[in-house]
C-alpha positions as CSV (number, residue, x, y, z in Angstrom):
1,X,-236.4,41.5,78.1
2,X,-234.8,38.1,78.3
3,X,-236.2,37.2,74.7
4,X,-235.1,39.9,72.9
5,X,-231.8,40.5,74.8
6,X,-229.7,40.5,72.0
7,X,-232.3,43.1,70.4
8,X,-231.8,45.2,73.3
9,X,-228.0,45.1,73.3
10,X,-227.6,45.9,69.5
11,X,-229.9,49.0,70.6
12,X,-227.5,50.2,73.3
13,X,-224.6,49.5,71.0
14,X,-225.9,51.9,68.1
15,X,-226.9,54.7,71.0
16,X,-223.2,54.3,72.1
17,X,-221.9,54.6,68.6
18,X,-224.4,57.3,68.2
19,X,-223.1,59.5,71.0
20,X,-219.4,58.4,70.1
21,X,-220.0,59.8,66.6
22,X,-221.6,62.8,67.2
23,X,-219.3,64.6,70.2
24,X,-216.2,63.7,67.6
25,X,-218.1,65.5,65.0
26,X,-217.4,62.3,62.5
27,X,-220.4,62.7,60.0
28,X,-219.8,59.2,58.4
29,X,-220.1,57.3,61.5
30,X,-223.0,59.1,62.9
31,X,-224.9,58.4,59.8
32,X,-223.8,54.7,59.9
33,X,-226.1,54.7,63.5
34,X,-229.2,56.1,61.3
35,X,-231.3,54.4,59.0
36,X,-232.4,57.0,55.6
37,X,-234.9,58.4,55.6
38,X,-234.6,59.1,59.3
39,X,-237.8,60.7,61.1
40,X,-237.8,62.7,63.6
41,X,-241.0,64.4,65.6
42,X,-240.7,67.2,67.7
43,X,-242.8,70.9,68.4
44,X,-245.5,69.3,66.5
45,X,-243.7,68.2,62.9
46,X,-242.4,65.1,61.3
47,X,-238.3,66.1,59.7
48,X,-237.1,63.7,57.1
49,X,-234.2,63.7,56.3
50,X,-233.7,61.2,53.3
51,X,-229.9,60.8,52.7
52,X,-227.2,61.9,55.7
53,X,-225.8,64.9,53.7
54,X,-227.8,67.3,55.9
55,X,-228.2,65.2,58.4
56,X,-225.2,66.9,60.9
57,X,-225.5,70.4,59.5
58,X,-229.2,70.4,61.2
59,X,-227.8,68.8,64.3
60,X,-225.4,71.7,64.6
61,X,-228.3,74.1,64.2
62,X,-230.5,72.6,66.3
63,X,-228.1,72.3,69.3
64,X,-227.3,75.9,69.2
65,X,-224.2,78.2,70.2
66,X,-221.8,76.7,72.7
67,X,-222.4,73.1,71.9
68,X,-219.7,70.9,72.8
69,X,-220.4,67.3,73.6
70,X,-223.5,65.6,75.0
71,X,-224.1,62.9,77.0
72,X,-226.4,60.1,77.4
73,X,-228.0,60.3,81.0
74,X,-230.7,57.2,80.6
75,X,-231.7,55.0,78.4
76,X,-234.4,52.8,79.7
77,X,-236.4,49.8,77.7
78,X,-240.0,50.7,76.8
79,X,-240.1,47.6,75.0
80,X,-239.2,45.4,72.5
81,X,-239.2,42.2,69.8
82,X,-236.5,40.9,67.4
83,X,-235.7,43.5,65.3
84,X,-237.2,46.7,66.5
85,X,-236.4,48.2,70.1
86,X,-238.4,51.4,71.4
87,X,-236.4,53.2,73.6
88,X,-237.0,56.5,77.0
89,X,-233.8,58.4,76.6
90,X,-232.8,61.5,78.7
91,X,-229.4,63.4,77.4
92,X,-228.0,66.4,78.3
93,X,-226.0,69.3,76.1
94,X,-222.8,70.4,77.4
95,X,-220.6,73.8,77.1
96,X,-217.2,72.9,76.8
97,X,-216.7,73.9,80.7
98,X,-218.8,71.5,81.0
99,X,-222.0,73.4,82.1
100,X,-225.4,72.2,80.6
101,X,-227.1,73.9,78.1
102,X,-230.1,71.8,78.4
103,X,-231.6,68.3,79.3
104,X,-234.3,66.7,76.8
105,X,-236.6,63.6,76.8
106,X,-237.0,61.4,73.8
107,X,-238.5,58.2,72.6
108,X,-236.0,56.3,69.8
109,X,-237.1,53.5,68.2
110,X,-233.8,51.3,67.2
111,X,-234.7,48.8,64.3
112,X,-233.0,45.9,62.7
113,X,-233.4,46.8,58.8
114,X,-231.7,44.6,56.6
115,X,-229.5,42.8,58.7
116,X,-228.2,46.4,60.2
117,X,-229.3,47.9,63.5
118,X,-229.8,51.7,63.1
119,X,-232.2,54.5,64.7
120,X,-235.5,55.1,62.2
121,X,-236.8,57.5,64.3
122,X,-237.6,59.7,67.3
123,X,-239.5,61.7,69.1
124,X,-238.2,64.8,71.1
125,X,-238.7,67.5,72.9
126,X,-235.3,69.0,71.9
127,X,-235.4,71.9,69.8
């Protein structure tokens, strides 16, 4: 992606702030790596979440009992342009003893919206 490096590197950045944000349970700073509304496909319907009130709250939910941290374990370049970045990322969901409670697949697609680099969406097979 040597014309779009940059793009690709304020991608990585946001999925590191992302990941950062979310295991220290810091609401304000995850929602500073989204952009509202925020889509998100998976089991075969589109969520919306519109402002990043209930943004975490469904995150907790969603990740289920025993949730502790997770962690990124690829994020490889589908492709991208100047201000949008389409992104294969694997993560997995840890227990606090570190055992996993489960390894997903997604697509995110990182955009440049207004001069700020966020996530607008995903696809996932995570519940």
């Amino acid at each position: 992606m040597t014309d779009n490096n940059d793009a690709y590197v304020a991608a990585l950045t946001v999925m590191d702030n992302h990941i950062a944000a979310l295991n220290a349970r810091d609401e304000v700073a995850l929602a500073d790596t989204l952009h509202f509304p925020h889509y998100r496909l998976t089991q075969g319907r589109m969520q919306i979440w519109e402002t990043p009130d209930e943004y975490f709250a469904g995150f907790i939910a969603r990740a289920g009992d025993g949730w502790d941290h997770s962690a990124w374990d690829s994020r490889d370049l589908i492709a991208g342009g100047a201000d949008k970045v389409h992104l294969d990322v694997r993560f997995t969901r840890y227990r606090a003893d570190g055992s996993a409670l489960g390894q997903f697949r997604s697509l995110w697609i990182i955009a440049c919206i207004d001069g700020k680099w966020a996530a607008q969406m995903r696809s996932s097979f995570a519940s």
